[in-house]
VEXDREN-2710 file (C-alpha; in Angstrom, 1 decimal):
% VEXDREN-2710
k/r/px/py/pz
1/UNK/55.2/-15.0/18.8
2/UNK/56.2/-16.3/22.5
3/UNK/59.5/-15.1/23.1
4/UNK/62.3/-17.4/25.0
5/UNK/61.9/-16.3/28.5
6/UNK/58.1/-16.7/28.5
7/UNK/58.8/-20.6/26.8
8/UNK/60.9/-21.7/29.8
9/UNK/58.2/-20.2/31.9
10/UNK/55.5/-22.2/30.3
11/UNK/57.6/-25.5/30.0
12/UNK/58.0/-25.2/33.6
13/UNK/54.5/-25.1/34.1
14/UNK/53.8/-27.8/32.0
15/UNK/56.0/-30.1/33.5
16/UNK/54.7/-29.2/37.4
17/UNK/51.4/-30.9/36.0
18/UNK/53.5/-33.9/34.3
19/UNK/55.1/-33.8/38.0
20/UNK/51.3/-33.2/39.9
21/UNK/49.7/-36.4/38.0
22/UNK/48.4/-34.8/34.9
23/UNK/49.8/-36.1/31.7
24/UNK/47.2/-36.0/28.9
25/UNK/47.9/-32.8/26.8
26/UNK/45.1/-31.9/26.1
27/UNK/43.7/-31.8/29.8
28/UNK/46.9/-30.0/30.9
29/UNK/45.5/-27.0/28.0
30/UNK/41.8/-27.6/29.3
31/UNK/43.2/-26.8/33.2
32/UNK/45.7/-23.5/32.2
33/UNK/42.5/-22.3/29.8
34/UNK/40.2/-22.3/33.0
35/UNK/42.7/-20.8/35.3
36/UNK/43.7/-18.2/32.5
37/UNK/39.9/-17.4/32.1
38/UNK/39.8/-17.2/36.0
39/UNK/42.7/-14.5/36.0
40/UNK/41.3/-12.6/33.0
41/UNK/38.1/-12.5/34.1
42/UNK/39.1/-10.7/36.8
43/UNK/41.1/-8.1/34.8
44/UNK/38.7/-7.8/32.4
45/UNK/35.7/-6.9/34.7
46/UNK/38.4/-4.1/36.0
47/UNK/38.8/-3.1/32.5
48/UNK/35.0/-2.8/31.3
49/UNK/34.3/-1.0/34.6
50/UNK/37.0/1.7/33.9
51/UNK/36.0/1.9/30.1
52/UNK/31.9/2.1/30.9
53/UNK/33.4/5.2/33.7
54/UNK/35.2/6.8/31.2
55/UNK/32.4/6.4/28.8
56/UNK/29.5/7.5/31.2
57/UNK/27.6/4.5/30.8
58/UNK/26.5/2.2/34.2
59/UNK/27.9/-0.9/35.1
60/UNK/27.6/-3.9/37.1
61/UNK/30.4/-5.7/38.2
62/UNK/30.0/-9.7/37.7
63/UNK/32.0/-10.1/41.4
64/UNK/29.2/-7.5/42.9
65/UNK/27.6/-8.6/46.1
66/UNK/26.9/-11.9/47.5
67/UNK/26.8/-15.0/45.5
68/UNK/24.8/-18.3/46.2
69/UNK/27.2/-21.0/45.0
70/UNK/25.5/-24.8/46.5
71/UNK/23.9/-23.6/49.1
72/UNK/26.6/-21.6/50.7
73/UNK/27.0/-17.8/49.9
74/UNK/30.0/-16.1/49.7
75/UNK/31.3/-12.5/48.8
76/UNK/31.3/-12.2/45.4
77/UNK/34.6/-10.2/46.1
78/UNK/36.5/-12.8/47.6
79/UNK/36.2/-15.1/43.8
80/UNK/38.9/-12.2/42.4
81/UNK/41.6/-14.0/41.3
82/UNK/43.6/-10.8/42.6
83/UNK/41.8/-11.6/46.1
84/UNK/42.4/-15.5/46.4
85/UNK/45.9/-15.9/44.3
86/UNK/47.7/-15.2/47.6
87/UNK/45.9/-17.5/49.9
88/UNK/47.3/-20.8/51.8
89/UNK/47.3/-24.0/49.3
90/UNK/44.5/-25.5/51.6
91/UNK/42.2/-22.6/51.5
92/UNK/43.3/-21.7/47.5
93/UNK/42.1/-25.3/46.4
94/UNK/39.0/-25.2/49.0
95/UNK/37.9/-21.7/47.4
96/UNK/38.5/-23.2/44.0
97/UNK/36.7/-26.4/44.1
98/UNK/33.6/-25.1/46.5
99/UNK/33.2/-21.6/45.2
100/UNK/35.4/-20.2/41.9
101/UNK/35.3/-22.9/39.4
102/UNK/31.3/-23.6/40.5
103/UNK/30.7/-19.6/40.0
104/UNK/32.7/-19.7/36.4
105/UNK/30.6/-22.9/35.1
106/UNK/27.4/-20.8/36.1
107/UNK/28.6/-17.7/35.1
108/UNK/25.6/-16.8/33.3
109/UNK/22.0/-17.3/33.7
110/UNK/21.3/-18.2/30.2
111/UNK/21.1/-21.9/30.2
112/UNK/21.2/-22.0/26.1
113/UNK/23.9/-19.9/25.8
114/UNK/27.1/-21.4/24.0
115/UNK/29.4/-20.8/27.7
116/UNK/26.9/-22.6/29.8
117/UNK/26.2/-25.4/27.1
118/UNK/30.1/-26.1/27.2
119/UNK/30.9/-25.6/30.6
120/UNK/28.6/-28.0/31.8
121/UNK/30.8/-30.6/31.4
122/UNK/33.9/-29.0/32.6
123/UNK/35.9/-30.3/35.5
124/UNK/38.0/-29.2/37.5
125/UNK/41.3/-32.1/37.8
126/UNK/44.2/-30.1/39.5
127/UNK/44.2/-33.2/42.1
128/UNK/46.5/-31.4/45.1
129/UNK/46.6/-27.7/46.7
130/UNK/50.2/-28.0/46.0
131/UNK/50.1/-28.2/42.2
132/UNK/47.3/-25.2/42.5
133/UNK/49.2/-22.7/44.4
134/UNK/52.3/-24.1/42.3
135/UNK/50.5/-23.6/39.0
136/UNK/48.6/-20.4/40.1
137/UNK/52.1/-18.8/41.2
138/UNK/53.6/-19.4/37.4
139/UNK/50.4/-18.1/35.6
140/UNK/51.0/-14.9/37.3
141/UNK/54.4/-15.0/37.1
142/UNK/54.1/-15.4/33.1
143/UNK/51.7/-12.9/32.8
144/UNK/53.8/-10.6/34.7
145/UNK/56.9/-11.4/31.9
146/UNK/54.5/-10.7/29.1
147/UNK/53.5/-7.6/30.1
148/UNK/57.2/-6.6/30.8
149/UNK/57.8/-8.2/27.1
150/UNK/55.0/-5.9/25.5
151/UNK/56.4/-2.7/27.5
152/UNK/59.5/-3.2/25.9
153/UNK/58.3/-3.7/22.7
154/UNK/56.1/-0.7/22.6
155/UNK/59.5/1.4/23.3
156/UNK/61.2/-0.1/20.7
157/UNK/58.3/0.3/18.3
158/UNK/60.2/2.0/15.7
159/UNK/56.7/2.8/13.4
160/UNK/52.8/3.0/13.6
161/UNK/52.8/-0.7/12.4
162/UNK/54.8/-2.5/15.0
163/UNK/53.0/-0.3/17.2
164/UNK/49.5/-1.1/16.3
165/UNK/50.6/-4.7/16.9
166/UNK/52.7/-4.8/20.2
167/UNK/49.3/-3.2/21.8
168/UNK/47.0/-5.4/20.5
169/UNK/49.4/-8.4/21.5
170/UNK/46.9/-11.3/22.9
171/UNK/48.2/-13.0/26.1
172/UNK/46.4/-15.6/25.9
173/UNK/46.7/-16.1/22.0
174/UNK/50.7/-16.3/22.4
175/UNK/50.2/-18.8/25.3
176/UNK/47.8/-21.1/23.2
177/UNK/49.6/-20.9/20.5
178/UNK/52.9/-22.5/22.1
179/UNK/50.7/-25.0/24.7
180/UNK/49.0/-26.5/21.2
181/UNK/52.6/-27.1/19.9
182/UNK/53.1/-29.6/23.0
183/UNK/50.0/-31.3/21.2
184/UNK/51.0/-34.6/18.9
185/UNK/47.8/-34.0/17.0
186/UNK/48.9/-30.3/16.6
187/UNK/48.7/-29.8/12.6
188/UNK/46.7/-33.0/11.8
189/UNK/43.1/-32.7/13.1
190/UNK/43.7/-28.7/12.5
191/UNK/44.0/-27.9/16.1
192/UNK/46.4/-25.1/15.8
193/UNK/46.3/-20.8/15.6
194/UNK/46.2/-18.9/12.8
195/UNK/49.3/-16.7/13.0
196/UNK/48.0/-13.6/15.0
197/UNK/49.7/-11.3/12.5
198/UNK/48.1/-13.2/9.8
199/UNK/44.6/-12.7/11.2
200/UNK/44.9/-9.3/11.7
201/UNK/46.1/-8.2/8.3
202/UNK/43.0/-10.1/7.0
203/UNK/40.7/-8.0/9.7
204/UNK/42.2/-5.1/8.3
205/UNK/42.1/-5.7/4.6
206/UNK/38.4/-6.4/5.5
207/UNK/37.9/-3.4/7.6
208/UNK/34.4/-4.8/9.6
209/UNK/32.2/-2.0/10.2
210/UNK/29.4/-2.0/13.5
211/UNK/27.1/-3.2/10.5
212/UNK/28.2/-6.4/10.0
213/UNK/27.2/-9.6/10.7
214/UNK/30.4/-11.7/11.0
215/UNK/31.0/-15.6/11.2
216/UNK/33.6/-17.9/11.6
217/UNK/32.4/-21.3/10.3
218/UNK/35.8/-23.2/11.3
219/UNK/35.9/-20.8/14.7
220/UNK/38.7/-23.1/16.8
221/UNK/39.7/-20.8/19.2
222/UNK/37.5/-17.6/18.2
223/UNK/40.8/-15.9/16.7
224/UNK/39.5/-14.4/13.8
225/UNK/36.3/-13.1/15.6
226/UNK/38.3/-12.0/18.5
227/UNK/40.2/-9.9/16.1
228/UNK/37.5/-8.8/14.4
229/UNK/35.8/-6.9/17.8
230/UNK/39.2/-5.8/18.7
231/UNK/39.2/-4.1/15.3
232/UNK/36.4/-2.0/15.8
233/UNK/37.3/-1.1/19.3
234/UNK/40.4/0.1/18.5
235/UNK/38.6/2.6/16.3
236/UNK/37.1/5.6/18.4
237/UNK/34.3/6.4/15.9
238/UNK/33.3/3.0/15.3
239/UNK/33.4/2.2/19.2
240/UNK/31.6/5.4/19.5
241/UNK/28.7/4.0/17.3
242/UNK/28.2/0.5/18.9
243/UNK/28.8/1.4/23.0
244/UNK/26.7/4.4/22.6
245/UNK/24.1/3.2/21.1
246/UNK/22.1/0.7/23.5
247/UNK/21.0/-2.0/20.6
248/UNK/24.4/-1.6/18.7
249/UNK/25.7/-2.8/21.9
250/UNK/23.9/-5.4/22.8
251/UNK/23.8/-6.7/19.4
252/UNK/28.4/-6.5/19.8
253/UNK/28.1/-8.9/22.7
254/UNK/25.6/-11.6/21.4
255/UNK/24.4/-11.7/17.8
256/UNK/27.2/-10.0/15.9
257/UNK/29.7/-12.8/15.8
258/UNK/28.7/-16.4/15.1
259/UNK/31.5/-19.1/15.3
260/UNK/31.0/-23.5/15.0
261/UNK/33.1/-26.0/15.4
262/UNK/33.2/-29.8/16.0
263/UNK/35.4/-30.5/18.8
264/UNK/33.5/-29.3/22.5
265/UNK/37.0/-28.4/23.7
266/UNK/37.7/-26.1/21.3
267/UNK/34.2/-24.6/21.6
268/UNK/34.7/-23.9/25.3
269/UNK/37.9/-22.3/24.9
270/UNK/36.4/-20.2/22.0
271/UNK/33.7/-18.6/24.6
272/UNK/35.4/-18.4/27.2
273/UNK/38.3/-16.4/24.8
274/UNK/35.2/-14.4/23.4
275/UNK/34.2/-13.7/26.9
276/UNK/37.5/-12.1/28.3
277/UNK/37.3/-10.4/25.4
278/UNK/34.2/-8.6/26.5
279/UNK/31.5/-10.6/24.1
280/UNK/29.2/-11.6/27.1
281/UNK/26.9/-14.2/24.9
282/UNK/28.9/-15.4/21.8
283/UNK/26.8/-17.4/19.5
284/UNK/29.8/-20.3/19.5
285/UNK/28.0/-23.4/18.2
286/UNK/28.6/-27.4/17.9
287/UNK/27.8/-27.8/14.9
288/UNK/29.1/-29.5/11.5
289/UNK/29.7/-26.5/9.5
290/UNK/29.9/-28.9/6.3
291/UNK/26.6/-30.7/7.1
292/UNK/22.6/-30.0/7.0
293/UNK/23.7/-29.4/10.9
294/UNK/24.3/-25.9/9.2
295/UNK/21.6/-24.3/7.7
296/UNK/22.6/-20.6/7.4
297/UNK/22.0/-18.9/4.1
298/UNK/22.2/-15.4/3.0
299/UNK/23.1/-14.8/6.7
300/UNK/26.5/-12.7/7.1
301/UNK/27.9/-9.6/6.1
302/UNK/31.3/-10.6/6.3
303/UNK/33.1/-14.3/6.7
304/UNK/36.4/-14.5/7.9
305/UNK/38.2/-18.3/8.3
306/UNK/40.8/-20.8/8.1
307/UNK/39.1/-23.7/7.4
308/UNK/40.6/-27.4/8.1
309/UNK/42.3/-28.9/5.2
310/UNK/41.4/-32.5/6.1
311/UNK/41.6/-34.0/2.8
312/UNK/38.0/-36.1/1.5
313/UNK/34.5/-36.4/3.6
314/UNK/31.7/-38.8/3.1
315/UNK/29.0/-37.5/0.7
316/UNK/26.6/-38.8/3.4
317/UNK/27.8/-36.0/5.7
318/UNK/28.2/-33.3/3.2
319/UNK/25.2/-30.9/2.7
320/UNK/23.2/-31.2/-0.7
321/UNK/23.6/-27.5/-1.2
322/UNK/27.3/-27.9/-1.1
323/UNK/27.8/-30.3/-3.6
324/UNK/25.4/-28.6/-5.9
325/UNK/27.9/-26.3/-6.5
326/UNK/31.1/-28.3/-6.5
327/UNK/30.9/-32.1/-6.3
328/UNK/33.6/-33.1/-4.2
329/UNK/34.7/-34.5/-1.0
330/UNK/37.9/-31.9/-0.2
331/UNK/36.6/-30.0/2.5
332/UNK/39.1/-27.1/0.9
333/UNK/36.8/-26.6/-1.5
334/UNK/33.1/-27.4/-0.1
335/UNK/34.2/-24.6/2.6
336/UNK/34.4/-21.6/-0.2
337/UNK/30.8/-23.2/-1.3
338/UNK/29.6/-23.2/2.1
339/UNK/31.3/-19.4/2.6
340/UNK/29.2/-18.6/-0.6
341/UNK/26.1/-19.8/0.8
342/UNK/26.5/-18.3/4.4
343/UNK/27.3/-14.4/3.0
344/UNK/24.3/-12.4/1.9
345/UNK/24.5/-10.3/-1.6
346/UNK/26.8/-7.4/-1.3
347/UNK/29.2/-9.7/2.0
348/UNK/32.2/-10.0/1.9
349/UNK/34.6/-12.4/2.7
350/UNK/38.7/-13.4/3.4
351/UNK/39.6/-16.9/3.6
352/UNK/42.8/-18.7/3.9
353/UNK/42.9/-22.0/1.2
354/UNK/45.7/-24.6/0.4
355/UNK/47.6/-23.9/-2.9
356/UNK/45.9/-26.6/-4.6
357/UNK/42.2/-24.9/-4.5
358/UNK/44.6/-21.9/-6.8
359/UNK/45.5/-24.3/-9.9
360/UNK/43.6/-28.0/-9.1
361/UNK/42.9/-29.2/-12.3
362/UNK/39.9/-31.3/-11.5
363/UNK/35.9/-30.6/-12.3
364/UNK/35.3/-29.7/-8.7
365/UNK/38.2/-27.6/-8.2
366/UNK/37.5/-25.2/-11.6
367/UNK/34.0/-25.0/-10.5
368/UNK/34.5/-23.4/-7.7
369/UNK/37.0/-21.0/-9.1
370/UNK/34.5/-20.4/-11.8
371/UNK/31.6/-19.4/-9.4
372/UNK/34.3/-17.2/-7.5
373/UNK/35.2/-15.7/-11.1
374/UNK/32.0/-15.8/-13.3
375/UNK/29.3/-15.9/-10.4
376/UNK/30.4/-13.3/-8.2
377/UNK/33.0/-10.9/-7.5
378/UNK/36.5/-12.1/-6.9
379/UNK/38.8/-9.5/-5.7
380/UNK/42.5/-10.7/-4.5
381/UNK/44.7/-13.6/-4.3
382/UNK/47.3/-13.1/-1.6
383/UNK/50.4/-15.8/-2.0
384/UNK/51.9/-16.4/1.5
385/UNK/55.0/-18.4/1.5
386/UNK/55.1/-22.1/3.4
387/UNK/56.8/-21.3/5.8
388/UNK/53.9/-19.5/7.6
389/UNK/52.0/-22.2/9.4
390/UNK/55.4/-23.4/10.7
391/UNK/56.1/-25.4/13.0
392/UNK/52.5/-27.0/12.6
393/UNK/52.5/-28.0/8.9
394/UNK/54.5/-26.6/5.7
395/UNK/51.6/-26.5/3.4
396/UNK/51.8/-23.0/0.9
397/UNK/48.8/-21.4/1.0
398/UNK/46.6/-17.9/-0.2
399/UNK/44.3/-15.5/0.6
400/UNK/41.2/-15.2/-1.1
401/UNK/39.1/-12.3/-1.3
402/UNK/36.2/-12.3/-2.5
403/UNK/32.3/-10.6/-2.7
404/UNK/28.8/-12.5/-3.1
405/UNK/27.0/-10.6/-5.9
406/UNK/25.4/-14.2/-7.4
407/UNK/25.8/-11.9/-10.7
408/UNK/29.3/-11.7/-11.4
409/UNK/31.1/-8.1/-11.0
410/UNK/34.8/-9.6/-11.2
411/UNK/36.7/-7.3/-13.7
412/UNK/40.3/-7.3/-12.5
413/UNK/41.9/-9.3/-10.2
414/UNK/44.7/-8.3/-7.5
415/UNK/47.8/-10.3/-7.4
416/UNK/49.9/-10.5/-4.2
417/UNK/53.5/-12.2/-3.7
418/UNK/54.1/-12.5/-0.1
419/UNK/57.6/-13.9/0.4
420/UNK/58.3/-12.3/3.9
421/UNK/55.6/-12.0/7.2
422/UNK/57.5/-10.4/9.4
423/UNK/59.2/-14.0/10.7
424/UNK/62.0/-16.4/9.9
425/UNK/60.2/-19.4/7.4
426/UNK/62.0/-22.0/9.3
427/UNK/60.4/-23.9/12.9
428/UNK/61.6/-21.5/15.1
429/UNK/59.6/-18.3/14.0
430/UNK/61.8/-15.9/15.4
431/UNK/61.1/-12.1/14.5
432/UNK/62.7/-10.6/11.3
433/UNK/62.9/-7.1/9.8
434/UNK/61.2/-8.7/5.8
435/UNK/57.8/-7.8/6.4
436/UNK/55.6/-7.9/3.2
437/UNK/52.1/-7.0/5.1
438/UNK/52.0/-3.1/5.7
439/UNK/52.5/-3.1/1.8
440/UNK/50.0/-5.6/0.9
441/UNK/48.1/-3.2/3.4
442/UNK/48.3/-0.4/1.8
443/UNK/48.5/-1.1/-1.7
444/UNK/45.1/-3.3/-0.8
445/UNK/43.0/-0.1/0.2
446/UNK/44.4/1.9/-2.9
447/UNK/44.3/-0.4/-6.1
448/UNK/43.4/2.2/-7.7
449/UNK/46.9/2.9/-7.7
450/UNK/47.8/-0.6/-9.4
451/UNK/47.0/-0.2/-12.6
452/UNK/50.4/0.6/-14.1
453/UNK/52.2/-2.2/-12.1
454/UNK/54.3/-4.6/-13.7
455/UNK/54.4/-8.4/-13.8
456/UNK/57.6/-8.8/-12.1
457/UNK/56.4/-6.4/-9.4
458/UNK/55.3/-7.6/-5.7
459/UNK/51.7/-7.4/-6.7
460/UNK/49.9/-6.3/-9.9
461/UNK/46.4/-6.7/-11.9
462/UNK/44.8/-9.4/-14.0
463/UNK/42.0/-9.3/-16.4
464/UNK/39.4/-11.5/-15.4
465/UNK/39.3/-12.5/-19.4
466/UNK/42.6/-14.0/-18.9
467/UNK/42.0/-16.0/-16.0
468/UNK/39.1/-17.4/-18.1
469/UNK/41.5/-18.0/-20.8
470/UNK/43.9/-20.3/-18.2
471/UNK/41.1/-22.4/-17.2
472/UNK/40.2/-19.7/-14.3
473/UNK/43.9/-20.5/-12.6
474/UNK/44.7/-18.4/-9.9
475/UNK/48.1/-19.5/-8.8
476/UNK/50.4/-16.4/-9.5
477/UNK/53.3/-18.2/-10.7
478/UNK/50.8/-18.6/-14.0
479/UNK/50.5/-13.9/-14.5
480/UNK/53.9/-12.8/-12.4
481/UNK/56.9/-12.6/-14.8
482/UNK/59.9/-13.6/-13.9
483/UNK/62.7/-10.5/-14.6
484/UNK/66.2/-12.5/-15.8
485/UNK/69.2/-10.6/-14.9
486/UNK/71.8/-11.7/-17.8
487/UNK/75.4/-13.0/-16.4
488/UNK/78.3/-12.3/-18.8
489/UNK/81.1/-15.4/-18.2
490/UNK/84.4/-15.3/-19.1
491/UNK/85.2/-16.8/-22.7
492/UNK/85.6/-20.5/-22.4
493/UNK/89.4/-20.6/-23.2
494/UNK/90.2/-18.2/-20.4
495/UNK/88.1/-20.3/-18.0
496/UNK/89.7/-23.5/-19.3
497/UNK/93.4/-21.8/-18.6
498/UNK/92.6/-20.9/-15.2
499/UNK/91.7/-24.1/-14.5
500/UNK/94.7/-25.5/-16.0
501/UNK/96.6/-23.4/-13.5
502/UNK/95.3/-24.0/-10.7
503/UNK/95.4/-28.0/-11.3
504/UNK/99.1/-27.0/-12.1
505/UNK/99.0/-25.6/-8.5
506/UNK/97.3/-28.4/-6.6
507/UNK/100.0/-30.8/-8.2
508/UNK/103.1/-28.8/-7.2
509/UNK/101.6/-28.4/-4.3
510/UNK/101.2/-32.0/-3.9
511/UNK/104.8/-32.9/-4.9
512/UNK/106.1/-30.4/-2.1
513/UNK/104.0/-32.6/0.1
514/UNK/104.8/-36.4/-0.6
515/UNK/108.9/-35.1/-0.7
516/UNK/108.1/-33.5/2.5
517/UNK/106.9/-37.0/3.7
518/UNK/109.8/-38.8/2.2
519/UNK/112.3/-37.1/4.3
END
């Protein structure tokens, strides 16, 4: 969560483009993407080149040499955002326009690749050298309070948890998220993060291995796959098994993660996140995930989304596969069909849905709970409270956990009652000490353990026959049991004289008051 300090920062920015000419949202959050990408890129190439050293394995730097850029060449060098960030205005927004932005829309040489098919329509609008050294100058000056931010969170990390997520922190996640907030549309065409800290206690429950194949049908800004790479590079033996192994490797940064989405500038911020996060060709797609645009089947190990909850679709533009399963038009529920469809027997998934997909009473809604229930192996429900997608939308919502067997397998099924995440429920988000996910962690990756829990405890087992017995509802309000504390009153004559007395009070009192007055 972006702290205070950072927000001014970033309102400041925002309003030097107000100030500079630029007013439409959207484009402001198209122009800081390309210059963050710009900066990143930089620090990332320093990164990889230190990590393939340390690792023993070669490496080319992208900046290496001369580069060809329209006819002119130039030092490949001299495009570091390091080298150029303290130039003169004049020759800062020459560089750019000539030589940087020109060199990061041809970045690579695949011309089918997802960066270069969104790229290609990228402009560069910062319209003076002023607002460019201006806008430059805050970028670094907020990355610069960031860092200072996550130094002193790792010192007050008081345990492995807060730890784990203070050095994982995503710049560029934090930034996005608060950026899309400035967006009126922000919570209505879906255009908004997933909590980070939400994300990554879904990665973890799912635990991806360098196995899986991993997709993101609803990608937006690549967060979940992001996380998902992070995950296993944060593991030693698991980065140990894809960066040593040539094809594990090349298979990490192109075919492993798969991501679509509908709106192009979503798309280009998705690669070019994916891209500073060392995925060199992510397979980030236009593409109707909903439609016969989307023809994956028995594809993916592992499916990890928050899909748009934009209410009803056309039949028209729904695929036929889709609705053989669940004939609806909530996109809610065509998205688990379509998550179905996309995993191959034996993958796995973790989605986020609206409350309503939990206890909908219509055809469509318990046929898709039945297919998660009967059909193949559901594993958890995870309650989050409403307040999680705050500021963006209040909607209550769950985690669904489920495996594609396409033979059943569900036997019991774990209950969750998230009522903390680690922040305040209200708008402002601000950091709280309640934190329900290291438990729903741990207790995950032992249910073993869960067995002998009770109804009125956080989380707890169901029988899959009585979920079949309540029409296959999984809302946990129908299974958790409520524990009633009994309150002993007074008797009702003792409560009646001690109001008597104090109405005896208030009218003495009164009396003092209105003699008081008549003097």
């Amino acid at each position: 969560m972006i702290n205070g300090e950072i927000k001014n920062k970033v309102d400041a920015l925002w309003d030097s483009f107000a100030a500079g000419g630029l007013t439409n949202p959207l484009e402001v959050i198209e122009q800081i993407t390309y210059l963050m990408f710009i900066r990143e890129l930089d620090e990332a190439d320093n990164i990889q080149q230190k990590e393939n050293m340390m690792l023993g394995l070669p490496y080319t730097s992208i900046f290496a040499g001369e580069k060809n850029i329209g006819g002119q060449t130039i030092e490949g060098k001299e495009l570091k955002w390091s080298v150029f960030h303290d130039l003169p205005a004049d020759k800062m927004f020459i560089l750019m326009n000539r030589f940087v932005f020109p060199f990061i829309k041809n970045l690579y040489d695949d011309k089918d690749s997802a960066y270069s098919k969104y790229m290609t329509d990228a402009i560069f609008k910062l319209p003076t050298p002023e607002l460019l050294s201006k806008v430059v100058d805050s970028l670094d000056d907020i990355y610069k309070t960031m860092d200072k931010v996550r130094k002193s969170n790792l010192e007050k990390a008081d345990s492995e948890v807060n730890l784990a997520e203070n050095m994982s922190s995503d710049v560029r996640g934090d930034l996005y998220e608060y950026l899309l907030s400035k967006l009126s549309t922000a919570g209505r065409n879906g255009q908004f993060r997933t909590p980070r800290h939400i994300i990554k206690m879904m990665v973890e429950l799912m635990n991806p291995t360098p196995d899986d194949k991993i997709a993101d049908p609803a990608c937006g800004t690549s967060g979940f796959l992001i996380a998902a790479a992070e995950y296993l590079r944060e593991d030693p033996e698991k980065e140990k098994a894809i960066f040593y192994n040539p094809e594990n490797k090349k298979r990490y940064m192109s075919s492993m993660f798969t991501g679509y989405d509908m709106d192009r500038t979503m798309l280009r911020i998705g690669a070019m996140n994916m891209m500073t996060h060392g995925i060199t060709d992510p397979h980030i797609d236009y593409r109707d995930s909903l439609s016969d645009q989307n023809t994956d089947k028995d594809e993916y190990s592992l499916v990890l989304a928050n899909p748009p909850f934009k209410g009803s679709l056309d039949y028209e533009t729904v695929s036929d596969d889709l609705l053989k399963v669940c004939k609806t038009k909530k996109t809610e529920l065509l998205f688990l069909a379509l998550f179905l469809r996309m995993l191959k027997v034996g993958g796995r998934c973790a989605c986020i849905v609206p409350d309503g997909v939990l206890f909908g009473s219509s055809r469509a809604h318990k046929a898709v709970r039945k297919q998660l229930v009967d059909g193949n192996r559901l594993e958890a429900v995870i309650s989050m409270p409403s307040g999680v997608f705050k500021p963006y939308a209040g909607v209550s919502t769950a985690v669904l956990i489920f495996t594609k067997t396409n033979h059943g397998g569900t036997d019991k099924v774990w209950f969750y009652d998230m009522t903390a995440d680690g922040y305040s429920l209200d708008d402002k988000r601000t950091k709280v000490d309640e934190n329900d996910i290291p438990g729903i962690i741990k207790r995950f990756k032992r249910l073993d353990k869960e067995a002998d829990r009770k109804r009125t405890d956080k989380s707890f087992l169901v029988d899959k026959k009585e979920i079949v017995d309540n029409a296959y509802d999984l809302s946990i309000n129908r299974y958790k049991e409520i524990k009633y504390v009994p309150v002993k009153y007074p008797p009702t004559e003792d409560i009646l004289a001690e109001i008597m007395k104090l109405d005896a009070e208030a009218t003495k009192d009164l009396q003092e008051l209105k003699d008081m007055l008549g003097k």
